[in-house]
C-alpha positions as CSV (number, residue, x, y, z in Angstrom):
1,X,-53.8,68.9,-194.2
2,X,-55.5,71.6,-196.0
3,X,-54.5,75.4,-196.8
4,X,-57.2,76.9,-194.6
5,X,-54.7,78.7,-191.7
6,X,-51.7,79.1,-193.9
7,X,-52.6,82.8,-194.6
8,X,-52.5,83.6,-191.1
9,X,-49.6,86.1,-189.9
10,X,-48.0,85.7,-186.4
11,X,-48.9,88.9,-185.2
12,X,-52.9,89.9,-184.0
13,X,-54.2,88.0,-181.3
14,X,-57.6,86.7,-183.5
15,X,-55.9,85.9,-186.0
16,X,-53.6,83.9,-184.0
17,X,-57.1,82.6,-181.7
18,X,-58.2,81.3,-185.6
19,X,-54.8,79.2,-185.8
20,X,-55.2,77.8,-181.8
21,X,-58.4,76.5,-183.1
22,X,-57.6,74.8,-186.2
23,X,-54.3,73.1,-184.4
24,X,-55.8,71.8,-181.4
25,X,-58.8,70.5,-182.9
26,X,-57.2,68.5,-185.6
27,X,-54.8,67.3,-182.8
28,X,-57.6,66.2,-180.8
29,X,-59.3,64.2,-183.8
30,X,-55.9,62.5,-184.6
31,X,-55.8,61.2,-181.0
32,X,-59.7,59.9,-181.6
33,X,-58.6,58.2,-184.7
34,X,-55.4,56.5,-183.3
35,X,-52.3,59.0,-185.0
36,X,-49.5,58.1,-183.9
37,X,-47.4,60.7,-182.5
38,X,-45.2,60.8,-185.9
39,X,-48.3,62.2,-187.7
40,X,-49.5,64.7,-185.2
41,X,-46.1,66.1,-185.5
42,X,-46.0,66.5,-188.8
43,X,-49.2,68.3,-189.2
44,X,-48.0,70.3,-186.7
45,X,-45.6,71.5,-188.7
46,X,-47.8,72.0,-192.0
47,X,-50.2,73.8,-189.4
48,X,-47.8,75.9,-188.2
49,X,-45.0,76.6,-190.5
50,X,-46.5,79.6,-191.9
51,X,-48.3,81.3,-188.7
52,X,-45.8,80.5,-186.0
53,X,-42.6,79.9,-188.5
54,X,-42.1,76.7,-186.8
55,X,-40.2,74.7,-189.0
56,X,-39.1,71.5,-186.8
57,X,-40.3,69.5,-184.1
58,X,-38.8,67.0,-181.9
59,X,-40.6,64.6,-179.7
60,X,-39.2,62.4,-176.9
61,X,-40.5,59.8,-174.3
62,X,-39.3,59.6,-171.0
63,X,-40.2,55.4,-170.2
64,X,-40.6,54.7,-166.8
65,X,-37.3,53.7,-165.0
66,X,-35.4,54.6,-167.8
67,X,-32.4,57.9,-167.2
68,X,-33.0,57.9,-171.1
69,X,-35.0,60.2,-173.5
70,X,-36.0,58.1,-176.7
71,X,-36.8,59.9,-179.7
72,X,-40.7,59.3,-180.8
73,X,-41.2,61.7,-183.4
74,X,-39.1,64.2,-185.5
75,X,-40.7,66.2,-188.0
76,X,-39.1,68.6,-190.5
77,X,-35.4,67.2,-190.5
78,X,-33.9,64.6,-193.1
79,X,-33.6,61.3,-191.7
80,X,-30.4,61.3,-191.6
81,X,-30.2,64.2,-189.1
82,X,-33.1,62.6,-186.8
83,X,-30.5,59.6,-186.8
84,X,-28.0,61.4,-184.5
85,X,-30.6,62.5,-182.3
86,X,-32.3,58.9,-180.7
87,X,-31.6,59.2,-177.6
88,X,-30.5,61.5,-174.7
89,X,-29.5,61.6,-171.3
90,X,-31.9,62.6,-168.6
91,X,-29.9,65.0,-167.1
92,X,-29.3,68.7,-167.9
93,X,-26.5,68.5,-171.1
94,X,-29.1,69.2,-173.2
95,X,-32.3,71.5,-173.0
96,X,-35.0,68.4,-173.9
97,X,-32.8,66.5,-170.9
98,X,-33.2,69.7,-168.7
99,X,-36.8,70.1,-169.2
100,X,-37.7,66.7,-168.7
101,X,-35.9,66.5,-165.4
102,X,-37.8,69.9,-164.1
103,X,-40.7,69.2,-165.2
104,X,-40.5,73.2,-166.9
105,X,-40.5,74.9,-170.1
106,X,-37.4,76.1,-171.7
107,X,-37.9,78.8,-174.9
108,X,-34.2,80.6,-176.3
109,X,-34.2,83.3,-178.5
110,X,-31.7,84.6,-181.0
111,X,-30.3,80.8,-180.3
112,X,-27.4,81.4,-182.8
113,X,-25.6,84.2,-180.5
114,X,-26.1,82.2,-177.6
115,X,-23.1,80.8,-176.2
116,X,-25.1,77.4,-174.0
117,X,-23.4,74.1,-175.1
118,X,-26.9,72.8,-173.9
119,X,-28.2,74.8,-177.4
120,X,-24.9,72.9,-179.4
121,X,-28.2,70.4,-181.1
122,X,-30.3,73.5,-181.7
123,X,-27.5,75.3,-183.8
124,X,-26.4,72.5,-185.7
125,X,-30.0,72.1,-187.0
126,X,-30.0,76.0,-187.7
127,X,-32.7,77.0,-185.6
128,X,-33.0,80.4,-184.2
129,X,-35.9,80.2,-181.8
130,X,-36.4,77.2,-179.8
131,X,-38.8,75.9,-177.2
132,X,-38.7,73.2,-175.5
133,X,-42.2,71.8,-173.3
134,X,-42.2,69.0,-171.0
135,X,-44.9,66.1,-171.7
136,X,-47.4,65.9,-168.4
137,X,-50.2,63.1,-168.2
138,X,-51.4,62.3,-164.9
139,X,-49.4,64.3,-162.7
140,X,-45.8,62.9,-165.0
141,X,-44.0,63.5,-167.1
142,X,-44.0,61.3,-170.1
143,X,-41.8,63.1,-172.0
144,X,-40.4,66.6,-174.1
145,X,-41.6,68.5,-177.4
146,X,-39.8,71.0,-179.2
147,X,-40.4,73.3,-181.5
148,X,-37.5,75.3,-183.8
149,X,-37.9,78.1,-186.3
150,X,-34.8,78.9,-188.8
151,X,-37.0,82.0,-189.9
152,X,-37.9,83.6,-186.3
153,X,-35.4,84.7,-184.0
154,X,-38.2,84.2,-180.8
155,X,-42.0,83.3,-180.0
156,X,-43.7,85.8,-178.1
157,X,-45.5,84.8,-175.3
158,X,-49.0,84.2,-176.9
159,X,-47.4,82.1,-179.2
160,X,-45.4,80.3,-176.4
161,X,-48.9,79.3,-174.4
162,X,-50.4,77.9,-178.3
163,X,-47.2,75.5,-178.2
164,X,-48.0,74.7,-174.8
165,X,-51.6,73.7,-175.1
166,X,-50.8,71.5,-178.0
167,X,-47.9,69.6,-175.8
168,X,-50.6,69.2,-173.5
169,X,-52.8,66.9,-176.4
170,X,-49.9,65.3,-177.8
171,X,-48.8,64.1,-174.5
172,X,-51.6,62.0,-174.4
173,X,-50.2,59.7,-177.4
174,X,-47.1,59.4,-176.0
175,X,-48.9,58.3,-172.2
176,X,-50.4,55.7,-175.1
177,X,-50.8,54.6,-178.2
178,X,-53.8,55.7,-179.1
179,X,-57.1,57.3,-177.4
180,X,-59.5,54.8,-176.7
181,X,-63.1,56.1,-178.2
182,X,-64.6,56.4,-175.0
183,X,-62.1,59.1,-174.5
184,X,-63.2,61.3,-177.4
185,X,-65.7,63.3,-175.6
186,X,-62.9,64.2,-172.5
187,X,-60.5,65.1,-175.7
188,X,-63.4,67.3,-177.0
189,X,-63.5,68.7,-173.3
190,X,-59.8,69.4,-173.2
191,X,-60.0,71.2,-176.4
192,X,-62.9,73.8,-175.2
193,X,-60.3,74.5,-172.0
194,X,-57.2,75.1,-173.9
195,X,-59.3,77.7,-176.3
196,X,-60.5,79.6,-173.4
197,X,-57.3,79.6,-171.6
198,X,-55.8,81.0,-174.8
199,X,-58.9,83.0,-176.1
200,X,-59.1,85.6,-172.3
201,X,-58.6,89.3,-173.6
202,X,-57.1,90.7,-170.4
203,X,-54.8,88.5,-168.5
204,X,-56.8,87.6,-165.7
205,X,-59.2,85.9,-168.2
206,X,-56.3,83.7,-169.5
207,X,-54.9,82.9,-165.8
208,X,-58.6,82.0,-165.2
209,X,-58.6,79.6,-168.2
210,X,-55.3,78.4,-167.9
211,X,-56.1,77.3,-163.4
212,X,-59.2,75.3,-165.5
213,X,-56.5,73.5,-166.8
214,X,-54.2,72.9,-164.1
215,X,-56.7,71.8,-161.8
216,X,-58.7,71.4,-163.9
217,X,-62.0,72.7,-163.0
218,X,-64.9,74.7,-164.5
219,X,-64.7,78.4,-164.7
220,X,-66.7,79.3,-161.3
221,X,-63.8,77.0,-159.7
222,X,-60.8,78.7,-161.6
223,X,-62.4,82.1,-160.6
224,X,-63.2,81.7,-157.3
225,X,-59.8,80.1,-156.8
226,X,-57.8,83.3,-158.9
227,X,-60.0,85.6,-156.0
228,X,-58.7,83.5,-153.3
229,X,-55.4,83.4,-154.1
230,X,-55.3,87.5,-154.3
231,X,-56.6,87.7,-151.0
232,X,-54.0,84.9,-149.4
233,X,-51.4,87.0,-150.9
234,X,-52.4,90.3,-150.4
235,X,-51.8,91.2,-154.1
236,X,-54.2,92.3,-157.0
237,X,-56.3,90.1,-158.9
238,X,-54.5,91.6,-162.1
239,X,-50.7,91.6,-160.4
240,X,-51.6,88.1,-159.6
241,X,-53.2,86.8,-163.2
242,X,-50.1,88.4,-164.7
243,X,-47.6,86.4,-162.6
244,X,-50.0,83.4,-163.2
245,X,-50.0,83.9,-166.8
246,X,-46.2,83.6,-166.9
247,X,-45.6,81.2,-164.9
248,X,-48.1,78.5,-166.5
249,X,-46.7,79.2,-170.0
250,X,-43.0,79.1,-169.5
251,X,-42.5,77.8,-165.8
252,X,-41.3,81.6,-165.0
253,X,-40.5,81.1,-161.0
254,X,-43.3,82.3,-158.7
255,X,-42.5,84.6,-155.4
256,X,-42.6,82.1,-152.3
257,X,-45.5,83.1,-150.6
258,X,-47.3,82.9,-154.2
259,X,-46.1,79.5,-155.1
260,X,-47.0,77.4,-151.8
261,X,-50.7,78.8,-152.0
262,X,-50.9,78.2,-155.8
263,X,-49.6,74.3,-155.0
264,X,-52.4,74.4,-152.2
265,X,-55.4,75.9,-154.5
266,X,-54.5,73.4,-157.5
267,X,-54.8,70.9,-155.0
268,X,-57.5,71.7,-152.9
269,X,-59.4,74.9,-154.4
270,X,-62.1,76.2,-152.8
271,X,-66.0,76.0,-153.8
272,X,-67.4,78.7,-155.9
273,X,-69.7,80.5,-154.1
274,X,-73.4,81.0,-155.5
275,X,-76.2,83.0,-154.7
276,X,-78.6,82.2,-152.2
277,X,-82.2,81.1,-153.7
């Protein structure tokens, strides 16, 4: 990896747009090449020590029929500490067991002071932030990543939905071994919607970008949909993005009414409409 984001502070959203880039495009171009999911999480620390202070991360497969988590990739611990941590129970004792079973992020802050015997692995590597981000490919989960800072005591939001959108990539290594080359150019494609769900200015760009994702669907689709919704809910299009934005970065729990039609549009969205010739 080379130096070329490691100037980057944590706080600014372009230059934190700069470090989105640089991350999810060399992720993507490890998958084309075959990395296995050891490598991309190590340059995922090199990339992101310095911007995001993320100093660890832990990857785990979740293998079909299995009530097991299997460690697949630890990057900044000594082996000897990766050693303890093979395997875990898919169940909620621990916070990568928890997420895996909801399908839902999990993100601590100040993780010392908190007293969660889920957290007991977190402390005893040191960490003070931690996030934790379930693994989907094709509607499952595959999987957990987690990210740790010993220097940060929490990742804002922003941050938060960067860690996200590379989970999303890297889940695709764990679903298998390696892309094929014929999936380079829907890698590419992926890439271009997790830098515009990350890159809106206002939030109702970013819930646009980020119901391209989840549906996925080009941005007429994503927009028409984000309108819809407002009007089934009887709320504002901003109200609404805000709630969206939330929600699709940390699995923050959506009002009722919100959540069936949101389940619905993903689903089922509704045609852009265009003008008339």
């Amino acid at each position: 990896m080379t130096d070329d984001i490691r100037h980057l502070a944590p706080d600014g959203r372009d230059d934190l747009a700069a470090t989105q880039s640089v991350v999810l495009r060399r992720l993507a171009a490890g998958l084309a090449l075959g990395a296995d999911s050891a490598e991309l999480c190590s340059g995922l620390v090199e990339d992101l020590r310095l911007p995001l202070g993320v100093d660890m991360v832990l990857q785990y497969t979740r293998r079909p029929g299995s009530d097991r988590l299997v460690l697949g990739a630890a990057a900044g611990l000594a082996a000897s500490a990766a050693g303890r941590l093979r395997a875990w129970p898919l169940d909620r004792s621990t916070v990568s067991g928890a997420v895996a079973t909801s399908g839902q992020p999990q993100w601590f802050d100040d993780v010392q002071r908190i007293p969660d015997p889920q957290l007991a692995v977190a402390k005893g590597l040191g960490l003070t932030a931690y996030l934790s981000v379930p693994l989907l490919h094709a509607g499952l989960t595959v999987g957990t990543v987690s990210f740790g800072s010993r220097t940060r005591l929490s990742f804002v939001l922003d941050e938060r939905i960067l860690l996200r959108a590379a989970a999303d990539l890297l889940a695709v290594t764990v679903a298998a071994t390696s892309a094929a080359p014929s999936g380079c150019a829907d890698l590419e494609q992926q890439v271009v919607q997790l830098e515009r769900a990350m890159d809106g200015r206002t939030a109702i760009g970013r819930a646009v970008g980020m119901l391209m994702l989840a549906m996925p669907a080009d941005r007429d689709t994503a927009w028409a949909t984000l309108r819809y919704l407002s009007s089934v809910t009887n709320r504002k299009v901003r109200d609404l993005a805000e709630q969206l934005e939330v929600h699709f970065a940390d699995g923050a729990t959506l009002p009722a009414d919100v959540d069936a039609h949101v389940r619905t549009a993903v689903t089922r969205p509704p045609r852009p409409r265009h003008p008339r010739a």
